[in-house]
N, C-alpha and C positions, 0 to 999 in steps of 0.2 A: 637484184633490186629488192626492198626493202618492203612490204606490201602498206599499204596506209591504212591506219586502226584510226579508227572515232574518237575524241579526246573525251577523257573518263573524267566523271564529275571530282572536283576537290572534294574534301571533307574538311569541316567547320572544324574550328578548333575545338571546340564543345566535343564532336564525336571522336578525333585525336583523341582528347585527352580519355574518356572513359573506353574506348578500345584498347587503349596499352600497348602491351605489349603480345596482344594475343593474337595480330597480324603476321605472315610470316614478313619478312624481310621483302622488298623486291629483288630481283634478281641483277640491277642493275638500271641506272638511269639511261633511257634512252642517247642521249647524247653523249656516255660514256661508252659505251656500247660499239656508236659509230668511229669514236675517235680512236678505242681499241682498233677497231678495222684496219682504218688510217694506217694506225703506226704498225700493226702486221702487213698491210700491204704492202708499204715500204719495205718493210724489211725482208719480204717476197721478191719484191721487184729489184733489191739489192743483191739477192742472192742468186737470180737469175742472170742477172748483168755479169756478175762475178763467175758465175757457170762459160757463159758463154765468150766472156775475155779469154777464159781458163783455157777455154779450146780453144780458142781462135792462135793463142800465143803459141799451145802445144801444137799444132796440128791437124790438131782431130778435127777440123773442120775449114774448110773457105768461106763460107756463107758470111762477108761482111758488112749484109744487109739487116742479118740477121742480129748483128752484135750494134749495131744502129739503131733498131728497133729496141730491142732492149736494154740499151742506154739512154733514147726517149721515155718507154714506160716508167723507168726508174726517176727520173728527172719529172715528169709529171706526178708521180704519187709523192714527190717529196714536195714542190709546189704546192700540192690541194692539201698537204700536211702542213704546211706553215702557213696558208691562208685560214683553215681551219682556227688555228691556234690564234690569231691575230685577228679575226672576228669574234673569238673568243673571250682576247684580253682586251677589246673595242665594248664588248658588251658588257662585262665585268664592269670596264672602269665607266661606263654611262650609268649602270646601274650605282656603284659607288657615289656618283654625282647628285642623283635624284635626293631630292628633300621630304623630308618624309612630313 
């Protein structure tokens, strides 16, 4: 879990403009950040899935609760990954609408 920070004052464009370029960079916008997560989660949770079909088909294991469970976790990180994205492209195109 993600710990919650205090929201950090903007700056005017006035103060943009005369700081430049003497800011470093940020490291990343926070809800890029999360959606990175997202799509490695996924792709965790695919490759876990895939681990444990692997066995299940060789042998190397019986546990078919197990290859259950990790075909639900992967099915849910790919849902909260495409709701992500589609609140996303909801907010986008509302913002797009707005009249300035």
């Amino acid at each position: 879990m993600n710990q919650i920070v205090p929201i950090q004052r903007l700056s005017s464009p006035a103060e943009l403009a005369t700081s430049g370029s003497t800011q470093a960079k940020p490291e990343g916008l926070p809800f890029q950040s999360m959606f990175q997560e997202a799509v490695n989660n996924v792709k965790q949770t695919d490759a876990a899935l895939s681990e444990k079909v692997y066995q299940m088909a060789t042998g190397q294991t019986d546990n078919l609760h197990d290859v259950v469970i990790a075909s639900q976790k992967a099915s849910l990180s790919v849902d909260l990954l495409v709701q992500m994205r589609n609140k996303v492209l909801d907010s986008y195109n509302e913002i797009m609408r707005m009249s300035v």
